[in-house]
C-alpha positions as CSV (number, residue, x, y, z in Angstrom):
1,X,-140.2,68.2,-161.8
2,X,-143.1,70.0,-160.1
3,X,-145.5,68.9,-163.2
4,X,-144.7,65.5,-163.0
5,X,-145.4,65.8,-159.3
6,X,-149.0,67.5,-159.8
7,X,-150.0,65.0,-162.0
8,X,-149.3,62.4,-159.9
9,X,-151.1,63.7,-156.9
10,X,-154.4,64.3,-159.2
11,X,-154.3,61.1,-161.8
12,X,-154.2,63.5,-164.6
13,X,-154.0,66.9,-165.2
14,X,-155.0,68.7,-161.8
15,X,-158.2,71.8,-162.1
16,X,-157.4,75.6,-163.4
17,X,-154.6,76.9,-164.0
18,X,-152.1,75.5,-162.1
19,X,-150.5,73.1,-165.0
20,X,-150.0,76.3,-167.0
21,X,-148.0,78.1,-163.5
22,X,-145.9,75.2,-163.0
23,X,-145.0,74.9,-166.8
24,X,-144.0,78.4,-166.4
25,X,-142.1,78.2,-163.2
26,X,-139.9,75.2,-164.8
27,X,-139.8,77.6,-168.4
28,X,-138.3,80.2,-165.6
29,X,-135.6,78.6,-164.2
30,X,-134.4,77.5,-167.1
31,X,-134.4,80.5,-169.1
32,X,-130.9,82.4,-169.5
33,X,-132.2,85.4,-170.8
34,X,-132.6,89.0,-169.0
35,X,-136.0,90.2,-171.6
36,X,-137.4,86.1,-172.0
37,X,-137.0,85.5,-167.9
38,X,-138.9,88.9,-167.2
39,X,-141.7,88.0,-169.7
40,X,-142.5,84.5,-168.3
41,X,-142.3,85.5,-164.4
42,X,-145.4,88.2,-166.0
43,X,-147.1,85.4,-166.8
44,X,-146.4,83.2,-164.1
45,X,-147.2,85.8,-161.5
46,X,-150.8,86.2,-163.7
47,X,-151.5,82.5,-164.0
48,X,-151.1,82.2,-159.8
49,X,-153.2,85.2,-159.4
50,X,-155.9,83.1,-161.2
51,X,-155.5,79.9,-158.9
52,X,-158.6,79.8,-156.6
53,X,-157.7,78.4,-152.9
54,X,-157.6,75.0,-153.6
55,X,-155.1,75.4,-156.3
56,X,-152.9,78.1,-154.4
57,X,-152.5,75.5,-151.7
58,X,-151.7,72.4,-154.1
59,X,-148.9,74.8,-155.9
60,X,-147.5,75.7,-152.1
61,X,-147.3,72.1,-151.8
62,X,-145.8,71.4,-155.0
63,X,-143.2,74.2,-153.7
64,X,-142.4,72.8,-150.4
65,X,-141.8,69.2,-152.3
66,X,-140.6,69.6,-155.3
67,X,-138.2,72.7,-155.1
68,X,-136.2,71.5,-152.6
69,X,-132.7,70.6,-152.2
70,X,-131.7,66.8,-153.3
71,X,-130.8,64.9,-150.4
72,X,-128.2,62.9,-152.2
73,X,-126.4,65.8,-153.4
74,X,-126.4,67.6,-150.3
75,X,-125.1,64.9,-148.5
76,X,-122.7,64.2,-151.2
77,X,-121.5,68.0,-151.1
78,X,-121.2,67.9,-147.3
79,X,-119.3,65.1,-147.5
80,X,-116.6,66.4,-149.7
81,X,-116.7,69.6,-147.8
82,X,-116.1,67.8,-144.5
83,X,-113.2,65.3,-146.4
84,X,-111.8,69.1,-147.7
85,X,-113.0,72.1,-146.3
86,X,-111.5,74.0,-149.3
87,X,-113.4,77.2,-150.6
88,X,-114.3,75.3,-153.8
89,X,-116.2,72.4,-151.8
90,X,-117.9,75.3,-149.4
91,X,-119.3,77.2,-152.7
92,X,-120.7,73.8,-153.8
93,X,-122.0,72.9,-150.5
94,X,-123.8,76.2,-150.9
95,X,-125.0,75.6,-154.1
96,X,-127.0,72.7,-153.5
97,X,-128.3,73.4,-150.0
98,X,-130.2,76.5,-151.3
99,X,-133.6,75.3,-152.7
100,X,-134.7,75.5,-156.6
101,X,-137.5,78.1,-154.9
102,X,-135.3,80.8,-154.0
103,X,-133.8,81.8,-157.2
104,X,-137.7,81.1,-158.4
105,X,-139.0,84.1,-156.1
106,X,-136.0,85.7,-157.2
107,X,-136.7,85.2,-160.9
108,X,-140.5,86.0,-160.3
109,X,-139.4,89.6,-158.5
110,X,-138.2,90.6,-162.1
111,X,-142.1,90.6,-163.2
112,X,-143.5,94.5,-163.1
113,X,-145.8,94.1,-159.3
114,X,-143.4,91.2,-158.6
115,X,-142.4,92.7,-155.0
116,X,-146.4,93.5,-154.6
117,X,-147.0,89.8,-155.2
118,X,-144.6,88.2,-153.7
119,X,-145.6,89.8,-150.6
120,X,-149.0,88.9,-151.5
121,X,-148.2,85.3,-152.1
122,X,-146.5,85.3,-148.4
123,X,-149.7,86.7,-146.8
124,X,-151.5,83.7,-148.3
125,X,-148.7,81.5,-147.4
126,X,-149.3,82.5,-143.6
127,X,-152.9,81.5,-143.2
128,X,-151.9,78.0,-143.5
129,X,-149.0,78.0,-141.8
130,X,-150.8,76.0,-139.2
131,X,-152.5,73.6,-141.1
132,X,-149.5,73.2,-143.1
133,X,-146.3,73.1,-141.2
134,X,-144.3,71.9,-144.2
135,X,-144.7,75.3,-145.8
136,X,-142.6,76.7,-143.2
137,X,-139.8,76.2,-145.4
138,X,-141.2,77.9,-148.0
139,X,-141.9,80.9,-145.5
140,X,-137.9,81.1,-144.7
141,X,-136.9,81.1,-147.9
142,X,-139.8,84.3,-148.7
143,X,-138.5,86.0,-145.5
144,X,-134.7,86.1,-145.7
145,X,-135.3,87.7,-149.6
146,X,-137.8,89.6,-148.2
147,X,-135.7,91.2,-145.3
148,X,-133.3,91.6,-148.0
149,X,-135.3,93.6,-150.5
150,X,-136.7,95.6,-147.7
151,X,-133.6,96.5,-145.7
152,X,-133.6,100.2,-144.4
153,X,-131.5,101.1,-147.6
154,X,-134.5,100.8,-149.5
155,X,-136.9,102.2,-147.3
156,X,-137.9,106.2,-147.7
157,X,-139.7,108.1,-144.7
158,X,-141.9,110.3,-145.4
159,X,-143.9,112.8,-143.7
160,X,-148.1,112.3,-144.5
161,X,-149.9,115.4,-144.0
162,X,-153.5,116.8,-145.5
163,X,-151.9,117.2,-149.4
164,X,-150.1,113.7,-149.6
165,X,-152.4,111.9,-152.4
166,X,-155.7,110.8,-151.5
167,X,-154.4,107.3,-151.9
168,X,-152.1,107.0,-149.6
169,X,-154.6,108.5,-147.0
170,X,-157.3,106.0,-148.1
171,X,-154.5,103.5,-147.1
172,X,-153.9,105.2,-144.0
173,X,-157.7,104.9,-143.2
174,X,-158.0,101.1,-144.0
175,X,-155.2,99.6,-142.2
176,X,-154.9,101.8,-139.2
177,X,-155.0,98.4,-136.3
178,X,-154.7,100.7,-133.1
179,X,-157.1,103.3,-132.6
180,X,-159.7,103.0,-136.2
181,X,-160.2,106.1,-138.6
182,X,-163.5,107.2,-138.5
183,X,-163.8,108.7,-141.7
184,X,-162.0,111.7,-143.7
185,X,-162.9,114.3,-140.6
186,X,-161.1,112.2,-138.1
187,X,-157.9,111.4,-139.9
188,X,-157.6,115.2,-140.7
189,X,-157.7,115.8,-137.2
190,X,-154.5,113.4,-137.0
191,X,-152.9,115.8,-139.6
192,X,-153.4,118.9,-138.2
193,X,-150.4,121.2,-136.8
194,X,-149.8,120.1,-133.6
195,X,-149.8,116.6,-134.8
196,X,-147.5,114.1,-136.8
197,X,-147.4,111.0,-139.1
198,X,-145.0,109.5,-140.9
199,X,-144.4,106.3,-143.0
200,X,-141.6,104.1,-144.9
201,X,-142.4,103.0,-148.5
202,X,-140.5,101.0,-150.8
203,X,-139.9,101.7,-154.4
204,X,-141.6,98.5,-155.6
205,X,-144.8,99.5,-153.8
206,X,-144.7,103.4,-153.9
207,X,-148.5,104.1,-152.8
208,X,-148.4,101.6,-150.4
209,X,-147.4,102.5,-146.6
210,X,-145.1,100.0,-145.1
211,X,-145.7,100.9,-141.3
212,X,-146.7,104.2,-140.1
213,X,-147.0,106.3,-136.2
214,X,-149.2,109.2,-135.3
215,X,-147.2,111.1,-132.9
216,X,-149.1,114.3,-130.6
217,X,-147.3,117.3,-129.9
218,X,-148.5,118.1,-126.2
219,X,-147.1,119.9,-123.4
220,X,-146.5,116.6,-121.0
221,X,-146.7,112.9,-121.1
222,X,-150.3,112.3,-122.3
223,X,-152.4,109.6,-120.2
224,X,-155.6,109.8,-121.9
225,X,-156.1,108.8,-125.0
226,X,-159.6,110.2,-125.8
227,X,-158.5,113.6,-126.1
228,X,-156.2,112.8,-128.6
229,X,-158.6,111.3,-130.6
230,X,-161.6,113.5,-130.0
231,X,-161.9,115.1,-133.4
232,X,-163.5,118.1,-132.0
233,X,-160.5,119.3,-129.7
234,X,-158.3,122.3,-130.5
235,X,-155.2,122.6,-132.2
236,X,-152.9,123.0,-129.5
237,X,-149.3,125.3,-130.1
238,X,-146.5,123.3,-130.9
239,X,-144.4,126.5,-129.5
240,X,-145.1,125.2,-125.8
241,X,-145.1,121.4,-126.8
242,X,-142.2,119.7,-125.0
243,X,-142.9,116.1,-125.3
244,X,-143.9,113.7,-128.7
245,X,-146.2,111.3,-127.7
246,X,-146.2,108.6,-130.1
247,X,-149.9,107.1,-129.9
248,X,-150.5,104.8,-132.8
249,X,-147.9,102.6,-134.6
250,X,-149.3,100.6,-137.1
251,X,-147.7,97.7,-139.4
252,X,-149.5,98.0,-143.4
253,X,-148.3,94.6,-145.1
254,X,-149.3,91.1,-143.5
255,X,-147.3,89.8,-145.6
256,X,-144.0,91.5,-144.0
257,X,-144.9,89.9,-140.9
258,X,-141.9,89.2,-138.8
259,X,-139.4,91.9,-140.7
260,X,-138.8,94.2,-137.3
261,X,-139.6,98.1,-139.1
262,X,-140.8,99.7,-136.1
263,X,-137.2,100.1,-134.5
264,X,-135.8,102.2,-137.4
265,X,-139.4,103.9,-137.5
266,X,-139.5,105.4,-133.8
267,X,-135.4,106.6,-133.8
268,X,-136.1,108.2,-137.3
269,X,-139.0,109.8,-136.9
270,X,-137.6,110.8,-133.0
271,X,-134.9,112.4,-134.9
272,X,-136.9,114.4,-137.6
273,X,-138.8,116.3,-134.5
274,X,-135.9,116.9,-132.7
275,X,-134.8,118.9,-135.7
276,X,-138.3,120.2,-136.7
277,X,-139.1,120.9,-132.5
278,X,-135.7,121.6,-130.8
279,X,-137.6,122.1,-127.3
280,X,-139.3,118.2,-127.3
281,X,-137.8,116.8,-124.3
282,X,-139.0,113.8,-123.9
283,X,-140.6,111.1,-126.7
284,X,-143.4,108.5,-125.4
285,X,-145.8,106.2,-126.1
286,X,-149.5,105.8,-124.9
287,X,-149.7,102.5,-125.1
288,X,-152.4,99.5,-125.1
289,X,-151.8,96.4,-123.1
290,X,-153.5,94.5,-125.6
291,X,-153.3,91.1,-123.3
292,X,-153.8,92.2,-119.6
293,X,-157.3,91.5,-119.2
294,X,-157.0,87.7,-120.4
295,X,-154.2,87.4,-118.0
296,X,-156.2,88.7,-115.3
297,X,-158.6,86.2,-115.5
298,X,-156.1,83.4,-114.4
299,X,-153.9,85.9,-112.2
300,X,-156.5,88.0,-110.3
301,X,-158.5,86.7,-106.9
302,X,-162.5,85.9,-108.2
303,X,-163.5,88.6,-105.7
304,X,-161.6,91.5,-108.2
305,X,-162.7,90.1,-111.6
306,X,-166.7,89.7,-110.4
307,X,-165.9,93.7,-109.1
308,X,-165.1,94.1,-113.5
309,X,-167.3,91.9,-114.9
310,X,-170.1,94.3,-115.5
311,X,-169.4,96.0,-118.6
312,X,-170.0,99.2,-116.5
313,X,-168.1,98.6,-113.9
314,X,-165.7,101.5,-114.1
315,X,-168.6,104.0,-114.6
316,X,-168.9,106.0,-111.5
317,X,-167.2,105.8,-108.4
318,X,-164.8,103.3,-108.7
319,X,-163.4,101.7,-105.1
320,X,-159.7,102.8,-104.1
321,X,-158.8,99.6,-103.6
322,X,-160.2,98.3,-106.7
323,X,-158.2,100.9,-108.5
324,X,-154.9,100.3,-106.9
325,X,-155.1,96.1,-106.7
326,X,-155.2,96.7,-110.7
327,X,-152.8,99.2,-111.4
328,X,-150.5,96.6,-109.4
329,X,-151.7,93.6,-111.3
330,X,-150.9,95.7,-114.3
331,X,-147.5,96.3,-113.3
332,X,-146.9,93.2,-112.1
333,X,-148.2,91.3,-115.9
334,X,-145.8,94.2,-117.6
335,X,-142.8,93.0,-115.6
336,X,-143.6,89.6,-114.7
337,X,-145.4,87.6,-117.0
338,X,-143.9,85.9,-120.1
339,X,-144.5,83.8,-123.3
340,X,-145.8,80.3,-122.4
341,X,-142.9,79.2,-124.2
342,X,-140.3,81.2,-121.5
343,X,-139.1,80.7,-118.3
344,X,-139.7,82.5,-115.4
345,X,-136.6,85.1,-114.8
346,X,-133.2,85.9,-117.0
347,X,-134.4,84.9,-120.9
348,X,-138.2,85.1,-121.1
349,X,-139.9,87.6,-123.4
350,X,-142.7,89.4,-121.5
351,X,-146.2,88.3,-122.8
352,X,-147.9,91.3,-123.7
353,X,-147.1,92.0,-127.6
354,X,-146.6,96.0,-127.3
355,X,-144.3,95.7,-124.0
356,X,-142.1,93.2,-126.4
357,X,-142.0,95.7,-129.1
358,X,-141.4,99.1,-127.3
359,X,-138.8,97.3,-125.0
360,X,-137.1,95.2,-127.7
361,X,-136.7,98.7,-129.3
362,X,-134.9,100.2,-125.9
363,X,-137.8,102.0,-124.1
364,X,-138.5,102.1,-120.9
365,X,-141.6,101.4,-118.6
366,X,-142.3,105.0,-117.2
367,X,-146.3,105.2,-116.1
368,X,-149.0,103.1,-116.3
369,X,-152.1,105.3,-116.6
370,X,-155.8,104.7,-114.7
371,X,-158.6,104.2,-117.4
372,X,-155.9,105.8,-120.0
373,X,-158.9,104.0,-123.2
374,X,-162.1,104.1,-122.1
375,X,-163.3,102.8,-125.2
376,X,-165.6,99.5,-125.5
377,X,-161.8,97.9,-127.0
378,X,-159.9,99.4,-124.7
379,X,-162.1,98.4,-121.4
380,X,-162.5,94.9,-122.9
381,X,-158.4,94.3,-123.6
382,X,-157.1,96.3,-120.6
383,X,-159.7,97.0,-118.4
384,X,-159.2,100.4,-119.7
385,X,-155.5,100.7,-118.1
386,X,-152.7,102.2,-120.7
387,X,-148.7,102.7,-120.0
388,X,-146.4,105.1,-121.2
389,X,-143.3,103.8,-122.3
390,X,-140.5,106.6,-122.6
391,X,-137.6,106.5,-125.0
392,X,-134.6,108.4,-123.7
393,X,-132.5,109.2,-126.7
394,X,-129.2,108.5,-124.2
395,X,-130.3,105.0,-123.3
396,X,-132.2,103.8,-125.9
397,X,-129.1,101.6,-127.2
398,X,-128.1,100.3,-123.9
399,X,-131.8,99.5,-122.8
400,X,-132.0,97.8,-126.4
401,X,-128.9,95.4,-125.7
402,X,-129.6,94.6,-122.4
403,X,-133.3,93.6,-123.4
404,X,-131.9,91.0,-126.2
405,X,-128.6,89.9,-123.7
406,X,-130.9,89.4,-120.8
407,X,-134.3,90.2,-121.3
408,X,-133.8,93.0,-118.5
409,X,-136.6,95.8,-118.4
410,X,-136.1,99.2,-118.0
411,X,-138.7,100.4,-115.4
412,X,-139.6,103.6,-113.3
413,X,-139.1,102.8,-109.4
414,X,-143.0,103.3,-109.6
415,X,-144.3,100.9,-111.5
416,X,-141.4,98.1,-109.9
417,X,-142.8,99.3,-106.2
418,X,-146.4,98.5,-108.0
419,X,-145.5,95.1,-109.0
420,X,-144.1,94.0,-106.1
421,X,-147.0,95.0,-104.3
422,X,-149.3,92.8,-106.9
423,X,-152.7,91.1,-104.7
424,X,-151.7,87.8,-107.1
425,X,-154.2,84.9,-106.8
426,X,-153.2,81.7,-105.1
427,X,-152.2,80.1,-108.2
428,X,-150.3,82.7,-109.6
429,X,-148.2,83.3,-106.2
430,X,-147.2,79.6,-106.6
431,X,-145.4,80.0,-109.4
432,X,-143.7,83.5,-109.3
C-alpha cells in the first residue's frame, strides 16, 4: 500500500500531513458506501490542501508508484485474453490495466469542490511535469476524466455583459492572457453595445470562467488593435456592423491544459451573433503571432534584424523595403515554419501557437496586418505585425479536416505570393 511505501522512503513516519492523506486515500477505496465514501474524499481533499510542496510532490510520487497496475496480473490477464479473446477475459484485461488512481480521482470528485480540486491538483501536477516525467501517467489518467467531466454536454455559454456578478468580472479581469484589463473602466469598455463576450462554465465551478472571447462589432476586418482597446473610443452602431472580429480568446483553468474548448467556443458564439446580428458577414480574428520575432532572429539576414533592434525602430518613417522584407518573412514563418519536432512539408504543425489553434479550428489565413499591436508586447513578440484569420461558416469543416489529414493551410493568394517572396537568410534557404 501507499503508506507502507511512504514510510519506507522516509525511515519512519514522513513530515505533515501526508500519513493522514494516504490513510484516507486507502480508507476510500475501500469504502462501499455512497454517504461514508463522500465524507472521507472531504477530508482527503482537506488533508492534501494542507500538504506544503515538499509533501504534494512525495504524495504524487506515492501515486505514480504505488497506484499502478500490478505487472503480474496484467500480464497474467493479457495472457488469458490472448489464449481466449472472449468478452469475459477482455473485461478482466480491462480491469486490471486501469490504475488504483483512477477510481481514486473518481472517488475524490464526490467531495463538495472535488471538480475545483482536482483541477487544482492537475495545475500542480504540471509544474513538475519536467522534473518528473514519471508523473506523466498520473497526468493521463487526470486528463481523460477530466475531458470527460468537461465534455461540451456539460458546458453552458453564456453571454458576460456590465450586470453579470462582479465575480465573474473580477475573474474576467485576472486571467485575461491576450491583451491585460486595466482596471474596471477598461473592461466596461469591452462590454459596451457594439461589443461582445462570452464564456463556458461548468456546474462544478459555477463562478469560474472556463475560456472566454471578446468579439468587436465593426464595419470591416479590423487591423489595428489599439482602437479596439482604447477605452476612450466611441460606441460604434451595431446597425452598420457587418463583420465580428474576435480579438481576445483566453483559456481560465491551467489545470485544463490540453482539453481543446476554443473549437466549440468560436462556432457557438459565431452562431449566437448570427442570430443576434443577421447582417455579420464575415467572423475574424486579430491575431498575435506570439513567436515571430524569435524566429526571425535565426530566419532574417543580420542586415534586417540590426534595422529592428532599436526598440524604436518602427517610430517614424519606416523604409519600404524594410516593411515589405517583414510582412514576407511573416508570411513565410505563418506558412512555413513548424514544430522542432515536425518535418518539413505534409504532417508538421506550424510553430506559432495561435496559427495552430485558429487553423486546427478551420480558419483560414486571410491578412497579415503592418504594425497591427504597437504595444511594448506586441513590438517585442511580433515586431508589431498581426493577421487576421477569417472563418467562413461554409468551410470551416472542410478546412478543419484537411488541417488534421494533412496539415494543409487555408491561405489568401496574398499572403502565399508573400511567402514565396520571403528575403530568407542563408541558413534558412538551406533547409526550406
Amino acid at each position: 500500500m501507499a503508506a507502507s511505501f511512504l514510510r519506507r522512503l522516509f525511515g519512519g513516519a514522513p513530515p505533515g500531513g501526508l500519513p493522514r492523506l494516504v490513510e484516507l486515500c486507502d480508507a476510500l477505496l475501500a469504502e462501499s458506501g455512497e454517504y461514508a465514501s463522500a465524507a472521507i474524499a472531504r477530508d482527503a481533499l482537506a488533508a492534501y490542501q494542507g500538504l506544503d510542496q515538499g509533501n504534494r510532490e512525495t504524495f504524487f510520487d506515492a501515486l505514480a508508484r504505488q497506484y499502478s497496475p500490478a505487472p503480474d496480473a496484467v500480464a497474467r490477464a493479457a495472457a488469458a485474453y490472448q489464449g481466449d479473446p472472449s468478452p469475459a477475459h477482455l473485461l478482466a484485461l480491462q480491469a486490471v490495466v486501469e490504475p488504483r488512481r483512477q477510481e481514486l480521482f473518481r472517488r475524490l470528485n464526490m467531495a463538495p469542490g472535488g471538480t475545483a480540486a482536482l483541477v487544482g491538483m492537475r495545475k500542480t501536477l504540471l509544474l513538475g511535469l519536467r522534473e518528473h516525467p514519471e508523473w506523466r501517467a498520473i497526468d493521463s489518467d487526470l486528463m481523460h476524466l477530466l475531458r470527460s467531466w468537461f465534455n461540451r454536454g456539460f458546458l453552458r455559454l453564456e453571454r458576460i455583459d456590465w450586470r453579470t456578478p462582479a465575480l465573474v468580472l473580477e475573474k474576467l479581469i485576472e486571467y485575461e492572457a491576450v491583451h491585460a484589463i486595466r482596471g474596471w473602466w477598461d473592461l466596461r469598455r469591452r462590454l459596451e453595445g457594439d461589443r461582445r463576450c462570452f464564456a463556458f462554465f461548468h456546474p462544478a465551478l459555477p463562478d469560474e470562467p472556463i475560456i472566454f472571447i471578446e468579439v468587436a462589432l465593426t464595419r470591416g476586418m479590423s487591423a489595428h488593435v489599439q482602437p479596439l482597446l482604447d477605452q476612450r473610443s466611441p460606441v460604434g452602431s451595431t446597425a452598420q456592423a457587418d463583420c465580428a472580429m474576435f480579438y481576445s480568446i483566453t483559456n481560465c483553468q491551467e489545470g485544463l491544459r490540453g482539453i481543446s474548448f476554443g473549437n466549440l467556443l468560436i462556432k457557438q458564439v459565431a452562431d449566437e451573433l448570427k442570430r443576434e446580428f443577421p447582417n455579420l458577414r464575415r467572423f475574424a480574428t486579430l491575431s498575435p503571432i506570439p513567436g515571430l520575432r524569435r524566429w526571425l532572429e535565426g530566419a532574417a539576414d543580420r542586415e534586417l534584424l540590426a534595422k529592428i533592434a532599436d526598440p524604436a525602430w518602427h517610430l517614424g518613417e519606416v523604409p519600404e523595403a524594410l516593411q515589405k522584407n517583414l510582412m514576407r518573412l511573416c508570411a513565410y514563418y505563418l506558412l512555413n515554419a513548424k514544430q522542432a519536432d515536425g518535418k518539413q512539408g505534409s504532417g508538421a504543425e506550424p510553430l506559432d501557437p495561435v496559427a495552430r489553434f485558429h487553423l486546427g479550428n478551420g480558419a483560414a489565413l486571410e491578412r497579415l496586418n503592418w504594425m497591427g499591436d504597437t504595444s511594448e508586447s506586441g513590438m517585442a513578440r511580433s515586431a508589431g505585425l498581426m493577421v487576421n484569420y477569417v472563418y467562413w461558416l461554409a468551410e470551416v469543416e472542410r478546412n478543419h479536416e484537411r488541417y488534421f489529414r494533412e496539415h494543409f493551410i487555408a491561405a489568401s493568394p496574398v499572403i502565399e505570393k508573400l511567402a514565396r517572396e520571403a528575403p530568407l537568410a542563408p541558413a534558412e534557404k538551406g533547409a526550406a
